[in-house]
N, C-alpha and C positions, 0 to 999 in steps of 0.2 A: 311614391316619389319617382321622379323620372331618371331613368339612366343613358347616359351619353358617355362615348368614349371618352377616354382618359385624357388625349391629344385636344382634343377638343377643349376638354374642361380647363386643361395649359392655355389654351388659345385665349378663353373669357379668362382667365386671369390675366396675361400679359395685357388684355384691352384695357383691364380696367385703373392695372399701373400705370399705361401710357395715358388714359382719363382721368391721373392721380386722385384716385378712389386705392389710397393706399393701406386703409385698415379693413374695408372689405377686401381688396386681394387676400392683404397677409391670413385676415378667416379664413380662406378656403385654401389659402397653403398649409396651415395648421392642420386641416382637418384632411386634407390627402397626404402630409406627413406621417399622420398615424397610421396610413396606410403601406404608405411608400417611403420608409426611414432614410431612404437612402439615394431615393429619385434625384440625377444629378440638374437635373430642369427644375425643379421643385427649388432646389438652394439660389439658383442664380436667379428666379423671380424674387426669392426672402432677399437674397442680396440686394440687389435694386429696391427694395420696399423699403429695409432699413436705410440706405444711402439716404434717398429722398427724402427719408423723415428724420434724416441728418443725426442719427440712431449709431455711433458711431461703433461702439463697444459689439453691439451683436452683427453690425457691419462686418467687424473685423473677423469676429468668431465663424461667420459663414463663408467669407469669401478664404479663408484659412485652412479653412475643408474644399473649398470648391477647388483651391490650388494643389491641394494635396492630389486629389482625383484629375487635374486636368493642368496640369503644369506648361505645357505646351501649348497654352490658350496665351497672349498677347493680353488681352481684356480683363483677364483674370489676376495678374500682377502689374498691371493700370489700377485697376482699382483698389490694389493696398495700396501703393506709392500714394493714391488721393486719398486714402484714409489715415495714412502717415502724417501726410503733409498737413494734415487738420489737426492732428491730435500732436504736433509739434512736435516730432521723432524723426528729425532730415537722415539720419542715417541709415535708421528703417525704411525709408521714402524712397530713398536714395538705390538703392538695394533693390526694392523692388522697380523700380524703375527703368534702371538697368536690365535688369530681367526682359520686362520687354521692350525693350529698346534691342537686345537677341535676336528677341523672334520678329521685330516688327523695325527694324531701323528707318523706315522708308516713311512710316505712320505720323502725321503732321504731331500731333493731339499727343505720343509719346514721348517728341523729340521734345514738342513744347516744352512738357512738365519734365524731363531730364535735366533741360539747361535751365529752368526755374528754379528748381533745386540746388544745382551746382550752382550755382550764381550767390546763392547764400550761403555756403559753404567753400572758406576759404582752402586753398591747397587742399580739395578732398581727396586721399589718394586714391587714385583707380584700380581695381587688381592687376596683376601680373597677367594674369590669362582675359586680361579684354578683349585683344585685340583677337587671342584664338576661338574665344568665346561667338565672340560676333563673327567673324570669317566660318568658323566650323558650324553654324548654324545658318546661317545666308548658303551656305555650299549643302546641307542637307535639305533647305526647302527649292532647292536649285536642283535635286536629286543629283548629286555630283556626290555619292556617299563616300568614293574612295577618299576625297582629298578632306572632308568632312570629318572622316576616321582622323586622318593626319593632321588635323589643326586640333583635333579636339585631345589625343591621346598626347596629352603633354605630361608633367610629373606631377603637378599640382594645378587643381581649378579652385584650389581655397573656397570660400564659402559656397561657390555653385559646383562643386564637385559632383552630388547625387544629379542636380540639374543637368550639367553637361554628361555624366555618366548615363543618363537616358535619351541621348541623342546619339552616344558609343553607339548603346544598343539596338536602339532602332536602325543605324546606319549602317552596322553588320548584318542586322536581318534582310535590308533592302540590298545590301552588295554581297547577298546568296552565303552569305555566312552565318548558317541561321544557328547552327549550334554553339558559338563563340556567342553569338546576340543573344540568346535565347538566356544561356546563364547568367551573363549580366543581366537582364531584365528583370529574372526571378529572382536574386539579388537586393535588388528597387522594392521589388514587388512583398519581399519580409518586410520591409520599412513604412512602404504605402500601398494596402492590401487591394486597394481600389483605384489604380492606378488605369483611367481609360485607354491608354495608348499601347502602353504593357498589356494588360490583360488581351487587347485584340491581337496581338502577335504572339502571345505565349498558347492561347488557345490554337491558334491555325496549326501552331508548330504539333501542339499534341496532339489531335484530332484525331490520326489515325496510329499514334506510338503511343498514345495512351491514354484510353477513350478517359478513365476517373480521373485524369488531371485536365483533361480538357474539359469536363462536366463542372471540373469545379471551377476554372476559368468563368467559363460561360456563364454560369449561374451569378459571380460576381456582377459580370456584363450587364446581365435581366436586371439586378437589384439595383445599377444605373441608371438602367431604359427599360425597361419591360420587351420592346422593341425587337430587341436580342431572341426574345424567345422565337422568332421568326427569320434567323441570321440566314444569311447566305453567304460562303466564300466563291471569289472567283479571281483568279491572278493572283491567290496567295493571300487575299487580303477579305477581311471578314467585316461585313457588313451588315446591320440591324433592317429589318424588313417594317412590316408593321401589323402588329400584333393586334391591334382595334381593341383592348380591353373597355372592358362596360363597366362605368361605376357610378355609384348614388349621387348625383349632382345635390349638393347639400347648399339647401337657400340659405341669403343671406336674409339676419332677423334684426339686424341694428341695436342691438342691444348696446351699452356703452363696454368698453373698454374692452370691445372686440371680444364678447364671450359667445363661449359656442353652446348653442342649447343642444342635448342632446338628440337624437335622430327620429324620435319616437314621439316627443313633445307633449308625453304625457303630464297631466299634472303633477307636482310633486317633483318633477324629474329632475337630473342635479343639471349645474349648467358648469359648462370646464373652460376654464381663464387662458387667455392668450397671451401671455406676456410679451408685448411686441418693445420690452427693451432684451431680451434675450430667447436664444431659440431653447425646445423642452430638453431639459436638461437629463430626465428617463427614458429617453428613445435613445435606441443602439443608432446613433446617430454615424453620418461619413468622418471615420478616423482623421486627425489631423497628423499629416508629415514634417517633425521641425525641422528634417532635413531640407523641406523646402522652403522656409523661413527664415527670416533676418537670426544669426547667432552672434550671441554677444556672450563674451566671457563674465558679464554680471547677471547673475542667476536669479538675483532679485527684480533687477531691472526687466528678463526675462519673462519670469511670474507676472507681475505686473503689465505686459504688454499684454502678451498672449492668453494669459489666464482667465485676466479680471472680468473679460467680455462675457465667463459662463456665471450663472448664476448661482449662489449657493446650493451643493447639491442637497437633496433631500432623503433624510435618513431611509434607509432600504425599506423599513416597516411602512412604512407612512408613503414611499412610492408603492410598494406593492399593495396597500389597501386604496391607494387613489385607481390604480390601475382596473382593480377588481371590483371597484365601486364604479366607475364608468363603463364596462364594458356590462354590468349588471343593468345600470340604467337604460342599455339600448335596448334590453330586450322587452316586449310587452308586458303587460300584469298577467292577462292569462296564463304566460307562458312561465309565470314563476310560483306557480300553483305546486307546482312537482317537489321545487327546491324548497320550499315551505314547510310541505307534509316531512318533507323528509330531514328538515330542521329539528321539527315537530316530534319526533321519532325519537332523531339521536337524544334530543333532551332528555325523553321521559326513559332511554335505555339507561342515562346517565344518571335520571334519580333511581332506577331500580337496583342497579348496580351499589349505591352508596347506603339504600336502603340494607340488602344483604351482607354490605360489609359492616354494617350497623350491625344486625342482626347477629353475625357471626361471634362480632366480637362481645358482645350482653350475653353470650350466653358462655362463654370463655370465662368472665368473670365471675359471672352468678354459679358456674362450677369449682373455681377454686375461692367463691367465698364460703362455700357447704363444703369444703375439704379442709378450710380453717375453723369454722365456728361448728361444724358437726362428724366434725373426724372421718370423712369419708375416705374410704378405702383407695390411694391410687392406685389403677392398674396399667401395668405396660401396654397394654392393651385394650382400654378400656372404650365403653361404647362412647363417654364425653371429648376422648381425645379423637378416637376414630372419626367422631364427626368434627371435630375442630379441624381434624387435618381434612376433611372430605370437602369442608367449607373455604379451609385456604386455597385446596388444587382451585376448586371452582373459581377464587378470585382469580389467583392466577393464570388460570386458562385464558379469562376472562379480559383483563389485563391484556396478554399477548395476543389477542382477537383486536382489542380497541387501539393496542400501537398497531397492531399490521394494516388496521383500516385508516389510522390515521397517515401513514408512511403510503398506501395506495390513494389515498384522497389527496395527498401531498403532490401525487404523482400526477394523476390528471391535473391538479391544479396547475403544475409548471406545465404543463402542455396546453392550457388555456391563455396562460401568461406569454407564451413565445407570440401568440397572434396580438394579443395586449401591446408588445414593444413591437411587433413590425416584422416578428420573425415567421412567416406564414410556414417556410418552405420546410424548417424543423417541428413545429408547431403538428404537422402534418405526420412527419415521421413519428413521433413518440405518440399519437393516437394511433396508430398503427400500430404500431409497440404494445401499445393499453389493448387493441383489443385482439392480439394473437395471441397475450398472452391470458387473457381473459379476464383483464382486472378491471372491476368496477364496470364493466358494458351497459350499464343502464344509465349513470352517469356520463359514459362518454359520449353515448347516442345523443343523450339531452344534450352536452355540448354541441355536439357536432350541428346541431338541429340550429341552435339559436346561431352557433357561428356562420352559417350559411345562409342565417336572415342579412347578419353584420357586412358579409363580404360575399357577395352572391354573383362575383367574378372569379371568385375560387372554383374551379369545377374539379379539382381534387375532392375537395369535402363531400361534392355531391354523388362523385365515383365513391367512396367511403361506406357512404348511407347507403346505395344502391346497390353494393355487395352485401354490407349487412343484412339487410330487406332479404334477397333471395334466398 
């Protein structure tokens, strides 16, 4: 199968949105989703796929997330305002609207849909902080940060508080007040962990005061853009480079109802559904912020706006064997030869095991029926008890051999599963874990082998193998 950068692979999708081929898009956003949980390009293509297919519910659910992660976008509180206004919620509409009409007052197409809204809405009240809302944001894309500070540090911005509270902070960061900015931001940043704007400023700040908070910054960054992993700062300000990652350009098969066959296309193999009225509800998906969404003091009504768009979630068992049953199917028949034998194995340890305890206990019995029917002599010490207890140690040994294998098979198991939901970067460390401390290494090797068939733009994995090896 052919591999082409990741940019690239964004690029044929975006074409084939605008050639409204909107169920092969959203396939192959599905399927570098699995990859990339968090890729903030990846949502705003699903976002426009569901718009167009007039899809309104998982509409909402993504662009929800998208504003969480990027609030400061105009475009991105546009289009809940038009997903309001459809789903006949003017206040929500209303709300967003507003928002960018903030960032964007001058914008034909925002101001439009502002006074459309007001217009059906009589006596709407406006907040108290409009006019400093809009002035302190106009004066911060003006770079004018001092007076920016001053319209916006008012006593109350009622519902856009967190909103306006990250325009505080950016506009102390940019008027050399980087320590007053910095803790507002991180502040935000408990609330909306993936906050793009924050995160680029909070990282430059730590860079060199402290390298682990700024690692953990940046790595947020990567898990938006991969991009990042290539950043450069200059003037203070941190910039994504371009990384060129290489990944499996996965064809499209037409199948109906957007199913994705797996990667291998062996017979037999399972095929994994798209449900293009909602995004996968088991991927460590971009956290929603309701601090940046419409609040309404009816909690039902809440539920119901913002909830209803996720799909029923699916019990833990039954996600984690869909998880382990597809990532199973990507890998060859040959290559599950190993896992077989060694299927093959535990079983028959497990009937000799039940055999023996079988055995222990027949002969347990058949000695105190010859100590009732034939009076035999008990001894404290006797050779029937000695071996009764010589046969319980051995279950029990036995017993604490099969929990500790099962609690270490447990163990590489969650370390196969972090790359299953999308968590590559931990997924990594705890096979690390697995093999310094020496657990199971035959097992992790064969993991690590087929994972590097799965994602063979990991080169961690393949540094892994290559230490092993020598």
């Amino acid at each position: 199968m052919a591999k082409i950068e990741l940019n690239d692979y964004l690029g044929r999708i975006d074409t084939l949105v605008s050639e409204s081929k909107y169920e092969q898009a959203a396939y192959h956003c599905f399927y570098l989703l699995r990859q990339f949980p968090k890729l903030l390009s990846l949502y705003k293509l699903l976002g426009r796929i569901f718009l167009e297919m007039n899809e309104l519910r998982p509409a909402l659910d993504t662009y929800s997330r998208i504003v969480s992660a990027e609030p400061d976008n105009f475009l991105n509180h546009l289009a809940l305002g038009f997903i309001f206004e459809e789903l006949k919620l003017p206040d929500q509409a209303i709300f967003f609207s507003q928002s960018a009409l903030f960032l964007q007052p001058e914008n034909k197409e925002v101001v439009s849909l502002y006074q459309r809204l007001l217009s059906r809405m009589k006596n709407y009240p406006n907040p108290e902080s409009f006019s400093h809302l809009l002035a302190g944001i106009h004066f911060y894309n003006e770079r004018n940060y001092e007076k920016a500070i001053n319209e916006l540090q008012i006593n109350s911005l009622e519902s856009y508080q967190t909103f306006g509270s990250l325009f505080i902070g950016l506009s102390l960061f940019e008027n050399h007040q980087e320590d007053e900015g910095i803790k507002l931001l991180q502040i935000i940043l408990e609330k909306s962990p993936y906050l793009q704007s924050a995160l680029q400023k909070t990282a430059v700040y730590w860079q060199k005061k402290n390298p682990q908070l700024f690692m953990k910054y940046l790595n947020r960054l990567i898990e938006l853009n991969p991009d990042y992993s290539e950043y450069t700062i200059q003037d203070n300000q941190l910039t994504c480079g371009n990384n060129s990652i290489q990944v499996i350009y996965q064809e499209w098969t037409g199948f109906q109802n957007s199913k994705l066959r797996t990667v291998w296309q062996q017979p037999g193999s399972h095929i994994i559904e798209n449900d293009l009225s909602a995004l996968p509800s088991w991927l460590k998906l971009l956290p929603v912020c309701p601090d940046f969404l419409y609040q309404t003091n009816n909690r039902n009504e809440e539920e119901n706006v913002f909830y209803s768009s996720e799909r029923k979630k699916i019990l833990l068992e039954e996600d984690s064997f869909f998880q382990r049953d597809y990532f199973k199917s990507q890998i060859p028949e040959s290559d599950k030869n190993s896992q077989k034998q060694r299927e093959s194995t535990e079983k028959d340890q497990k009937i000799g095991k039940s055999s023996r305890s079988t055995k222990s206990l027949d002969d347990a019995f058949h000695w105190l029926e010859k100590v009732v029917t034939e009076g035999v002599e008990i001894k404290q010490e006797g050779t029937a008890e000695k071996q009764f207890d010589s046969d319980r140690k051995a279950d029990i040994d036995e017993f604490e051999n099969d929990l500790q294998n099962k609690e270490e098979t447990e163990m590489v198991r969650n370390a196969w599963t972090c790359f299953s939901t999308g968590n590559q970067v931990e997924g990594i460390r705890l096979y690390k874990q697995l093999l310094e401390k020496q657990i199971k290494p035959e097992m992790v090797q064969e993991d690590l082998q087929k994972l590097l068939i799965l994602f063979p733009e990991n080169e961690e994995l393949q540094k892994i193998i290559n230490e092993r090896g020598k």
